[in-house]
N, C-alpha and C positions, 0 to 999 in steps of 0.2 A: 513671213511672206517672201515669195522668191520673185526675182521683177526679171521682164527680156534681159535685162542686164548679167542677170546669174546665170544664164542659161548658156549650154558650151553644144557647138554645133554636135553631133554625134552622141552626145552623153545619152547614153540607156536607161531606161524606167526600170523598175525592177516590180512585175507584176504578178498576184499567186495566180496561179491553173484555172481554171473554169471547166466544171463539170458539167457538162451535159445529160442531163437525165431524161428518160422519156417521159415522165409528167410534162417536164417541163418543155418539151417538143412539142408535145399533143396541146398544152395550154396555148402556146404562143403562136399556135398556129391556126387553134380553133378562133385567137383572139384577132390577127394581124394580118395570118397568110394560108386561110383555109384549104391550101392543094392537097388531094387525098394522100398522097405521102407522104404530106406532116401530121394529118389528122386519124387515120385511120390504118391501122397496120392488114391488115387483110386488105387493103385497097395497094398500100405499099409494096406488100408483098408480091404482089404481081406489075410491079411498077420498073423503072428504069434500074432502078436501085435496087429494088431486090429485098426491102424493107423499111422503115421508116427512118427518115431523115429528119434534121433540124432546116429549116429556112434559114438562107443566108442572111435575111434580116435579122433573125435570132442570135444567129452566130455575130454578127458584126455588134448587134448590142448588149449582149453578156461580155466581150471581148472591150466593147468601151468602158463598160462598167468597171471593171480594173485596171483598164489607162487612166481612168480619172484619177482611180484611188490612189496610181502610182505616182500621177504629178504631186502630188502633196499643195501645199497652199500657194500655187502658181496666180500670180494677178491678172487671169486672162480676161479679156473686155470683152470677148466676143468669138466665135467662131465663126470664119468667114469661108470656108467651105469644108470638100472632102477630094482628095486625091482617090482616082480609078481604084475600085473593088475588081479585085480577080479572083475568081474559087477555082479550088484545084481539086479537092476531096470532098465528099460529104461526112458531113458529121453526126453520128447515129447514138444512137442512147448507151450511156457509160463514157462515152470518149471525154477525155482530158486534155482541153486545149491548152495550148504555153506559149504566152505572148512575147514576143522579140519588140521591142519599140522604143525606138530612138529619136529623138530632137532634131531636125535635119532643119535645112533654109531659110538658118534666119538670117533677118535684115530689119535694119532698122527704117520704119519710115522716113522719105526725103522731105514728105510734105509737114506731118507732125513728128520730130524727133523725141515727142515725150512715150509714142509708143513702137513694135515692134512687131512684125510677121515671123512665125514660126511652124514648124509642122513637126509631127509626128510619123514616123512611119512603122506601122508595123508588118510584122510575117509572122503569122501560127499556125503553128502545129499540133498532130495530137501526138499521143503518148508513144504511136510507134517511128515518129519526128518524119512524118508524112505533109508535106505540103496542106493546108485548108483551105486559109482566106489572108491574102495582103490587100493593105488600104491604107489610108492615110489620113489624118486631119489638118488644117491649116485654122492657125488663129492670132486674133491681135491680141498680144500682152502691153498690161501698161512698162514703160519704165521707171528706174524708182521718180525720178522726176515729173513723174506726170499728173495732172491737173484735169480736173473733173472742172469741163465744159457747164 
């Protein structure tokens, strides 16, 4: 178990790629974010785009899915929000996302010193290291000293 205590401002995650498939466009969009651009490629095709996209909701939760995996066994209690989503590119079926994410702002609570705020920040890219989508998490970890309430 890693506690806020192990955690070093800056230190990188080290997370694998995330493939974008268009099954996998077309599902989460018929499930989550029905716009004909995710859903329907003859609708996309004549779209902003020019073809079918992923939803930036898809994008941001395939891309958490392997920030998790990369924290390993962090004692988080809770996530207390999210830092500003910016998209820059859209993400189209085949694209290989590569997550940049690092540990930034922690502090330790003043009120309870047994736990600790910290955040995540990431930036990804696809495979031709094109800007996609930065965002960020913030959460409370316990420290090793901390006592369940």
């Amino acid at each position: 178990m890693r506690y806020f205590d192990d955690l070093k401002d800056g230190e990188h995650l080290y997370c694998q790629p995330v493939v974008i498939t268009r099954e996998a466009i077309i599902e989460f969009g018929k499930q989550f974010d029905p716009q004909p651009f995710h859903i329907d490629e003859n609708a996309a095709n004549q779209s902003l785009f020019g073809g079918l996209i992923a939803s930036s909701l898809h994008t941001l939760s395939a891309c958490t899915r392997v920030v998790v995996e990369a924290q390993g066994n962090v004692a988080i209690l809770s996530g207390v929000g999210m830092h500003e989503v910016k998209m820059f590119n859209p993400v189209r079926p085949g694209d290989i996302l590569h997550v940049n994410a690092r540990w930034t702002d922690l502090n330790q609570s003043r009120s309870k010193p047994d736990r600790g705020f910290a955040s995540i920040i990431c930036k990804v890219t696809n495979q031709q290291k094109e800007p996609v989508i930065e965002y960020g998490y913030r959460y409370l970890i316990a420290c090793q000293n901390f006592v369940m309430p």
